[in-house]
N, CA, C and O atoms as a printed pandas DataFrame, in Angstrom:
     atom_number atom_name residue_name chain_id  residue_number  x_coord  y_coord  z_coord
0              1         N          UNK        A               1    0.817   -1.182    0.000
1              2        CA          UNK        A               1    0.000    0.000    0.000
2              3         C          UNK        A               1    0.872    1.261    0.000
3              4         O          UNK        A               1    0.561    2.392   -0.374
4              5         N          UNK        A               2    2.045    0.812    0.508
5              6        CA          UNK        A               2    3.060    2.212    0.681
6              7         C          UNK        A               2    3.353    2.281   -0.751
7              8         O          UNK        A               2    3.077    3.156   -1.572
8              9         N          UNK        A               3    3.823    1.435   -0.843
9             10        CA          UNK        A               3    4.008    1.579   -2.686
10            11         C          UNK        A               3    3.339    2.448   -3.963
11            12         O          UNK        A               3    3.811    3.048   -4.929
12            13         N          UNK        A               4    1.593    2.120   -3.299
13            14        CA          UNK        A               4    0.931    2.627   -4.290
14            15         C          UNK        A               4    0.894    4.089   -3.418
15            16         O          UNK        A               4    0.981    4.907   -4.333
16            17         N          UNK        A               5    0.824    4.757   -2.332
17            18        CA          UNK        A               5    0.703    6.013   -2.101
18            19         C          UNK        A               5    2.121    6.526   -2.620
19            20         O          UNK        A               5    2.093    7.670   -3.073
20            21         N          UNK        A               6    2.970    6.082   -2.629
21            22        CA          UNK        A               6    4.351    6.568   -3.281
22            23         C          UNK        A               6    4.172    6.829   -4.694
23            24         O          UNK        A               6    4.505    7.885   -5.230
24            25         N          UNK        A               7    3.517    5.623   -5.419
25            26        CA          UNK        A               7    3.107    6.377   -7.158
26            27         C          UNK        A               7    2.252    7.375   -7.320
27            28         O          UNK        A               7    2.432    8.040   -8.341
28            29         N          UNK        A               8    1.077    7.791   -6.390
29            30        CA          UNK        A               8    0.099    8.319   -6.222
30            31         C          UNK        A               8    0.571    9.889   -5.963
31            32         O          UNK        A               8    0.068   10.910   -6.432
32            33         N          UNK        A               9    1.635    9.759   -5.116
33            34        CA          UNK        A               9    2.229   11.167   -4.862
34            35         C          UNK        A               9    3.027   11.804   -6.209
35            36         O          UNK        A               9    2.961   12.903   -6.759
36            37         N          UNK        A              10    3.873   10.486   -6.491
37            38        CA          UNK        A              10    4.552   10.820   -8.034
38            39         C          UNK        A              10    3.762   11.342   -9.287
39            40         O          UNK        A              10    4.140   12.233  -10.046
40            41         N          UNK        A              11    3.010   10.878   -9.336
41            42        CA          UNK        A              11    1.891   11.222  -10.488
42            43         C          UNK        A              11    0.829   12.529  -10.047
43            44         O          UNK        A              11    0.012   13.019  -10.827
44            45         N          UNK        A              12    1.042   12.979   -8.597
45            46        CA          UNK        A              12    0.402   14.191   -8.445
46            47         C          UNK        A              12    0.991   15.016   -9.009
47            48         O          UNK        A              12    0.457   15.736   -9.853
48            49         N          UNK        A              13    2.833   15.139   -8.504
49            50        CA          UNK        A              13    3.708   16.209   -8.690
50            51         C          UNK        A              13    3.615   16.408  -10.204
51            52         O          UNK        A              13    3.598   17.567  -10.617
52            53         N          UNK        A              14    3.549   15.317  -11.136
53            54        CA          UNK        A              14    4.108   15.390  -12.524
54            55         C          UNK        A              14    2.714   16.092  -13.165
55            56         O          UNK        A              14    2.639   17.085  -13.889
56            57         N          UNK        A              15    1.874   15.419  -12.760
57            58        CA          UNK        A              15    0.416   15.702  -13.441
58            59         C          UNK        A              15   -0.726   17.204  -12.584
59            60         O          UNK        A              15   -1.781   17.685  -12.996
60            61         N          UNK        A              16   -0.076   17.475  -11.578
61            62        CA          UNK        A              16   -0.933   18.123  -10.566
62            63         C          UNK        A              16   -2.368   18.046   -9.919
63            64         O          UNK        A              16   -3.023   18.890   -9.307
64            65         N          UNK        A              17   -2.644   16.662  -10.291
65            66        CA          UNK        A              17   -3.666   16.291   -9.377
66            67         C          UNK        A              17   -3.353   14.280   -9.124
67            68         O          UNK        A              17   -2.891   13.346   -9.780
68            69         N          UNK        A              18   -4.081   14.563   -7.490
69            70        CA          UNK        A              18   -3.351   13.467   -7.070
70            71         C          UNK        A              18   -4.871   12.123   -7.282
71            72         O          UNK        A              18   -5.993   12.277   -6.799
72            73         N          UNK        A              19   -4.530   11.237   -7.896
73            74        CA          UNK        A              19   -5.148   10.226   -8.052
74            75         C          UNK        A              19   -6.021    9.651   -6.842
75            76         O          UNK        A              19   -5.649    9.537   -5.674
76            77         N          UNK        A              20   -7.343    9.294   -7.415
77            78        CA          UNK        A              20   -8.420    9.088   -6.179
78            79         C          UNK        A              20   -8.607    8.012   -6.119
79            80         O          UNK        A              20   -9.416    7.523   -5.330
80            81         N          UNK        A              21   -8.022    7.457   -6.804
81            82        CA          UNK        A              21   -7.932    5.750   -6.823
82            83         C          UNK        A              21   -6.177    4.973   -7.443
83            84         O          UNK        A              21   -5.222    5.627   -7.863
84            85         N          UNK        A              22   -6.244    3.777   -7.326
85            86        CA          UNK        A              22   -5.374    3.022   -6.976
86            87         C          UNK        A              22   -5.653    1.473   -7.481
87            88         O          UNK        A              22   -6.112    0.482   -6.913
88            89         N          UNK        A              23   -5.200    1.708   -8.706
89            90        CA          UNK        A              23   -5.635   -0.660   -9.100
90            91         C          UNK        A              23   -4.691   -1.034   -8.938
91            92         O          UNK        A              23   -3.569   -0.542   -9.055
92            93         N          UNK        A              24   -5.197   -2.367   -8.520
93            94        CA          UNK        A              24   -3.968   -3.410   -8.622
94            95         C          UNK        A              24   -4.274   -4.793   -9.052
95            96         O          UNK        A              24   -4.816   -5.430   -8.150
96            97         N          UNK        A              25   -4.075   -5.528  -10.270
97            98        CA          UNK        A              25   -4.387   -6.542  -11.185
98            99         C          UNK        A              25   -3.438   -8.204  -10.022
99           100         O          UNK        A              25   -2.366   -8.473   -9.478
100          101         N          UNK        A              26   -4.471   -8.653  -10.207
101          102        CA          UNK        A              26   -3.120  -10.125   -9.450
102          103         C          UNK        A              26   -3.914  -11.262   -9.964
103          104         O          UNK        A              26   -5.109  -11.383  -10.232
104          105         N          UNK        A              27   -2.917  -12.047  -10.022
105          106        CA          UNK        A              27   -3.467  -13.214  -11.020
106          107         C          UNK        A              27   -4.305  -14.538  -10.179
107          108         O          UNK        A              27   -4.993  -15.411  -10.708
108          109         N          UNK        A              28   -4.054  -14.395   -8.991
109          110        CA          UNK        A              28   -4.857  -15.138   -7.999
110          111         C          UNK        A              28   -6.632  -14.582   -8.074
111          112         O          UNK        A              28   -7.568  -15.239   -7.617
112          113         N          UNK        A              29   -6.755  -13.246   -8.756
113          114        CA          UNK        A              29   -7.919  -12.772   -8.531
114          115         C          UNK        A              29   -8.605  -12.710  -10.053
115          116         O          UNK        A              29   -9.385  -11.940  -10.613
116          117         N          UNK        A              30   -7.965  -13.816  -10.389
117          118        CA          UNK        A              30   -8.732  -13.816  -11.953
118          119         C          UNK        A              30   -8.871  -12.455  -12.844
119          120         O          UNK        A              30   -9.849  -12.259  -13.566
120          121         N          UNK        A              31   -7.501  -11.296  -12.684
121          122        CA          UNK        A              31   -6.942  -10.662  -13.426
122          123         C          UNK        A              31   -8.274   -9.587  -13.106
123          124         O          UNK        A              31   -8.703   -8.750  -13.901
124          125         N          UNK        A              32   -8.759   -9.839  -11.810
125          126        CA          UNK        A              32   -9.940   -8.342  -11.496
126          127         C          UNK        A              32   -9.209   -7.193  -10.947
127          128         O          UNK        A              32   -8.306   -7.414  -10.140
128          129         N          UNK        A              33   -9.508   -5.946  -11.307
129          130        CA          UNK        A              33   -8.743   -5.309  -10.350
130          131         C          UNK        A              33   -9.339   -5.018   -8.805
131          132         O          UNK        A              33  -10.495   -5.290   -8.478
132          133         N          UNK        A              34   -8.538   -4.536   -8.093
133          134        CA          UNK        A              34   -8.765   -4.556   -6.666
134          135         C          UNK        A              34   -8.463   -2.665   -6.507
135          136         O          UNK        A              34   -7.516   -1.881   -6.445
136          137         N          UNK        A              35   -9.354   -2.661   -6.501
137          138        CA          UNK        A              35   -9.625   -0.459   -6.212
138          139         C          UNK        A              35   -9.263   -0.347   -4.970
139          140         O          UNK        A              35   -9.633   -1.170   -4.132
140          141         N          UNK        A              36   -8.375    0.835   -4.632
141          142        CA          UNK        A              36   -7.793    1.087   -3.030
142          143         C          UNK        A              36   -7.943    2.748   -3.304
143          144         O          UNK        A              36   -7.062    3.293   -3.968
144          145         N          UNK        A              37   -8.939    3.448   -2.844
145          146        CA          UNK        A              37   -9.340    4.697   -2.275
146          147         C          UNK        A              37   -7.619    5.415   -1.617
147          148         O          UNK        A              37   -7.103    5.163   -0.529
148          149         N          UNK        A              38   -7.215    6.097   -2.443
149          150        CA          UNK        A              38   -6.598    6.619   -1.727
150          151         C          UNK        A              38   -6.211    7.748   -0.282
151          152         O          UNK        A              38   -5.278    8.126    0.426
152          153         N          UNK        A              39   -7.561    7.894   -0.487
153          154        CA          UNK        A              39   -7.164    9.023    0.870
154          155         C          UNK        A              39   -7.710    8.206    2.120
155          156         O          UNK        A              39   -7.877    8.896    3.126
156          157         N          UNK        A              40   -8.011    6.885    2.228
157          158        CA          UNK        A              40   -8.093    6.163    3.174
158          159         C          UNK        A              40   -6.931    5.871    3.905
159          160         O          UNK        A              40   -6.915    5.781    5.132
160          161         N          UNK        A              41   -5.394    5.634    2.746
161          162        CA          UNK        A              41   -4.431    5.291    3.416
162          163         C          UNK        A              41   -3.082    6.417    3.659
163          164         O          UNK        A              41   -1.925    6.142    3.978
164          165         N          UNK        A              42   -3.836    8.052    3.320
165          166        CA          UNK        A              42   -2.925    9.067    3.559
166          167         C          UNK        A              42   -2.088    9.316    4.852
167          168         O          UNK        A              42   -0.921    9.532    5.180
168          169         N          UNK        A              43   -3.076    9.198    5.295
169          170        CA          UNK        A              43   -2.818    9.893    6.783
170          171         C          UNK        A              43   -1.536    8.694    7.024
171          172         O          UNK        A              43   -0.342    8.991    7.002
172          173         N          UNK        A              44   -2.005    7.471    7.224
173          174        CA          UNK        A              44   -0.565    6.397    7.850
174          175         C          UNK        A              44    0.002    6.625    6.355
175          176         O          UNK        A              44   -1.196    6.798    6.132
176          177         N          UNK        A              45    0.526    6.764    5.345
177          178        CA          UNK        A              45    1.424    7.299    4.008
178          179         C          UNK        A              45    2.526    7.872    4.683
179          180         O          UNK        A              45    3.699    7.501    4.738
180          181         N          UNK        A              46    1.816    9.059    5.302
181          182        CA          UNK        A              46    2.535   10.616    5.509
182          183         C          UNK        A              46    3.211   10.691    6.737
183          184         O          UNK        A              46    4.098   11.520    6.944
184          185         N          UNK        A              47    2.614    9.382    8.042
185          186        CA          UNK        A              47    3.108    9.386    9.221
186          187         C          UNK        A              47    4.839    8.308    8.392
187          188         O          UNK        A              47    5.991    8.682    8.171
188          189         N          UNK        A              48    4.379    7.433    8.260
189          190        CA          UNK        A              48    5.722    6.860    7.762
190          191         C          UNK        A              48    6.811    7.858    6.619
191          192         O          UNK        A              48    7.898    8.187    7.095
192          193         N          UNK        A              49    6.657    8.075    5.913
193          194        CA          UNK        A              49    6.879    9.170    5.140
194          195         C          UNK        A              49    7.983   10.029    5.859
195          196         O          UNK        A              49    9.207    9.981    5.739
196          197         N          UNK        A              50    7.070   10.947    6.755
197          198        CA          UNK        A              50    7.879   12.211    7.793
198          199         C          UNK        A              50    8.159   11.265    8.874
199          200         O          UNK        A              50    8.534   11.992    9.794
200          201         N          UNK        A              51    8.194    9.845    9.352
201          202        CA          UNK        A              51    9.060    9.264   10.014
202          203         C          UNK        A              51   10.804    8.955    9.539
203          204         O          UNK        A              51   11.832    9.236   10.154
204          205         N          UNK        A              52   10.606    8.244    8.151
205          206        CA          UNK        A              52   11.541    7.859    7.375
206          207         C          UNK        A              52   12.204    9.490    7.373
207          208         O          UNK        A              52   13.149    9.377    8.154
208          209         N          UNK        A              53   12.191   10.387    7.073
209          210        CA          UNK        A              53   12.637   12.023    6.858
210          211         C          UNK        A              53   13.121   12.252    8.009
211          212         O          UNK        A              53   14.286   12.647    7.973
212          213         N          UNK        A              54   12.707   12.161    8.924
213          214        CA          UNK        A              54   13.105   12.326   10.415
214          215         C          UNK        A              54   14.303   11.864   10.612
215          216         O          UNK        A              54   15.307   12.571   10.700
216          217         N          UNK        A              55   14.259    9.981   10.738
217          218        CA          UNK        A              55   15.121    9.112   10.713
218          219         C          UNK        A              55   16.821    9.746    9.946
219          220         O          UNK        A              55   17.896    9.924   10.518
220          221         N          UNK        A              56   16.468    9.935    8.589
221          222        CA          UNK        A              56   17.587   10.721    7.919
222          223         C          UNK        A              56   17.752   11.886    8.243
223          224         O          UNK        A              56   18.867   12.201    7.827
224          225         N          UNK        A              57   17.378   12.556    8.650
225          226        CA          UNK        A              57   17.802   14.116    9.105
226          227         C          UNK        A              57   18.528   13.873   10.438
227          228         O          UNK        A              57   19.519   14.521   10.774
228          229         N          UNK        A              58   17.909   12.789   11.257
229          230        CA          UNK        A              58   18.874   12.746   12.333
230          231         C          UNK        A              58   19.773   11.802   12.584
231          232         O          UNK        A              58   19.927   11.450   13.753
232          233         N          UNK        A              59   20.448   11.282   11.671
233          234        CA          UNK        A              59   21.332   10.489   11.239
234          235         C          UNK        A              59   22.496   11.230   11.474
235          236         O          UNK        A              59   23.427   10.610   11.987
236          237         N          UNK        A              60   22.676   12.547   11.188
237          238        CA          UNK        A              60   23.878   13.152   11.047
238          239         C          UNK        A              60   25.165   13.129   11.593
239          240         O          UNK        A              60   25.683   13.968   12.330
240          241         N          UNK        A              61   25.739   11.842   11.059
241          242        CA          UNK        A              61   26.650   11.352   10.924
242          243         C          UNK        A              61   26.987   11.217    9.306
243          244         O          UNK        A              61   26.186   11.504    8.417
244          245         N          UNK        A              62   28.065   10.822    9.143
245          246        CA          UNK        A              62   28.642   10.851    7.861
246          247         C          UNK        A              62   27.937   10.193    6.704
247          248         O          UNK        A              62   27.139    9.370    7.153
248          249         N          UNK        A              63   27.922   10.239    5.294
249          250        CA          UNK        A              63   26.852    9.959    4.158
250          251         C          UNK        A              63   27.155    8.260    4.790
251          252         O          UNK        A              63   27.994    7.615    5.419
252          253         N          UNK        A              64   25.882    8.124    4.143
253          254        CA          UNK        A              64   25.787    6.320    4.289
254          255         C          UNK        A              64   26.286    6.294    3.154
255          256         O          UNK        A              64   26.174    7.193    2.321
256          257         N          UNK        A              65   27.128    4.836    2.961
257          258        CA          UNK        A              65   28.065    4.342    1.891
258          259         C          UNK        A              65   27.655    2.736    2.434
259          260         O          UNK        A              65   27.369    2.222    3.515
260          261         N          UNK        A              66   27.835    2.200    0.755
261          262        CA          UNK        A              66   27.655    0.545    1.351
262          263         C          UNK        A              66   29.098   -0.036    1.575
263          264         O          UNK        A              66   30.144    0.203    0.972
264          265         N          UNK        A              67   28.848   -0.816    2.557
265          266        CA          UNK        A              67   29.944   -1.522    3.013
266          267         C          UNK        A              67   30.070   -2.966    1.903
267          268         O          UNK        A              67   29.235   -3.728    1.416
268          269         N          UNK        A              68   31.759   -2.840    1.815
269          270        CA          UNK        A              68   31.930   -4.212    1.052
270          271         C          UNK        A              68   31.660   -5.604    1.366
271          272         O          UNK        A              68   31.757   -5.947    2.545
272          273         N          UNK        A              69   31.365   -6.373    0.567
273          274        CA          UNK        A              69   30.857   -7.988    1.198
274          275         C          UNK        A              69   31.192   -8.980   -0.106
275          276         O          UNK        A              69   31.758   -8.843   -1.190
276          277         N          UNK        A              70   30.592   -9.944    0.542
277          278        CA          UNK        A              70   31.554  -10.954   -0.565
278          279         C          UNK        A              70   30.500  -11.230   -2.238
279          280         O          UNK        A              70   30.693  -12.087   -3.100
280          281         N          UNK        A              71   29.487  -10.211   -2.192
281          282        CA          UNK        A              71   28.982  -10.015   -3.613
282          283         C          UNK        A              71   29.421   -9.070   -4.110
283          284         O          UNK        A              71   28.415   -8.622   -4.659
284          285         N          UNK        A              72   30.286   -8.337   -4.360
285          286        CA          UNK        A              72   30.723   -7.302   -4.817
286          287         C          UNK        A              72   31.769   -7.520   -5.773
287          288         O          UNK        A              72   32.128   -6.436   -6.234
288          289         N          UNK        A              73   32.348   -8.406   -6.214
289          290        CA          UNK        A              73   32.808   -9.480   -6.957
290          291         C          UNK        A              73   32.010   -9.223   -8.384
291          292         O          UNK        A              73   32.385   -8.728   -9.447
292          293         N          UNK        A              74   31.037   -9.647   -8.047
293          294        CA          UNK        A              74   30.217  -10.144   -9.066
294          295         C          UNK        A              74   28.998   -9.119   -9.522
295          296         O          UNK        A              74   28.223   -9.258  -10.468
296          297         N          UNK        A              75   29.082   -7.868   -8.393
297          298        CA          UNK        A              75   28.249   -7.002   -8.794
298          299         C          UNK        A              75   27.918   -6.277   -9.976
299          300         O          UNK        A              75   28.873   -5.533  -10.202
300          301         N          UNK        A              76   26.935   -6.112  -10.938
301          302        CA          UNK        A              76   26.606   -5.209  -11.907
302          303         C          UNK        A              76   27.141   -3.674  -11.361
303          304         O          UNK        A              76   27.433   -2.708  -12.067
304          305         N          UNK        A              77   27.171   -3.772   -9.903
305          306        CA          UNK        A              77   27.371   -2.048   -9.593
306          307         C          UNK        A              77   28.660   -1.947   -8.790
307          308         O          UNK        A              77   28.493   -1.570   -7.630
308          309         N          UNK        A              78   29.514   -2.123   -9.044
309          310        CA          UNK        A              78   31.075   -2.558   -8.199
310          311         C          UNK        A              78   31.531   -1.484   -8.536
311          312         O          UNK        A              78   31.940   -0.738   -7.646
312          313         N          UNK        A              79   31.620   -0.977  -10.219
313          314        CA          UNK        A              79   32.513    0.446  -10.531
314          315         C          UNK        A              79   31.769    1.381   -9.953
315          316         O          UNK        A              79   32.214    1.775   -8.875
316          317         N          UNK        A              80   30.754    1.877  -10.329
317          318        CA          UNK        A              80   29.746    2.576   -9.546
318          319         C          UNK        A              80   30.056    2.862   -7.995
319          320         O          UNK        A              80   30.169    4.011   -7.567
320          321         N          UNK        A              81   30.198    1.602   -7.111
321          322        CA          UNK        A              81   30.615    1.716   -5.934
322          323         C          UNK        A              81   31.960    2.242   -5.198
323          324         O          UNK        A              81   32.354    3.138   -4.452
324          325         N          UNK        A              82   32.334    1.277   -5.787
325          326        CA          UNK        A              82   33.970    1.565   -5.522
326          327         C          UNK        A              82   34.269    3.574   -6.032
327          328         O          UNK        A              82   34.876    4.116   -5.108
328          329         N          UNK        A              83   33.938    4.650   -7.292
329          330        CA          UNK        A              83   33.772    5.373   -6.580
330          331         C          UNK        A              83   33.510    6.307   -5.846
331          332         O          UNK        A              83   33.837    6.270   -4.660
């Protein structure tokens, strides 16, 4: 559900109005969609949201960087990382 309030916000900014609905197709449901009202799940969206924001703002300690491990070998993103 976080997911879809995350596209929901994306497609406000780009388009300027924020979507009042929400499908989601799954093949267990015989390819029906399943409608999710979005402003039902704003309010908990926005608490996690400005939690996660919080979390990073008070981090302030040095940039997060990933630490090396034994897939990095084989990573698609190793040059990238390394620097």
């Amino acid at each position: 559900m976080l997911q879809l309030c995350i596209y929901a916000e994306l497609v406000a900014s780009v388009q300027g109005l924020k979507p009042e609905h929400s499908y989601v197709v799954t093949p267990w449901s015989y390819y029906e969609p399943q409608i999710f009202r979005m402003d039902d799940y704003a309010a908990y969206y926005r608490r996690v949201r400005d939690g996660l924001a919080r979390a990073i703002d008070e981090h302030g300690g040095p940039e997060i960087y990933p630490d090396p491990n034994t897939h990095c070998d084989i990573c698609r993103w190793q040059v990238r990382c390394d620097k």
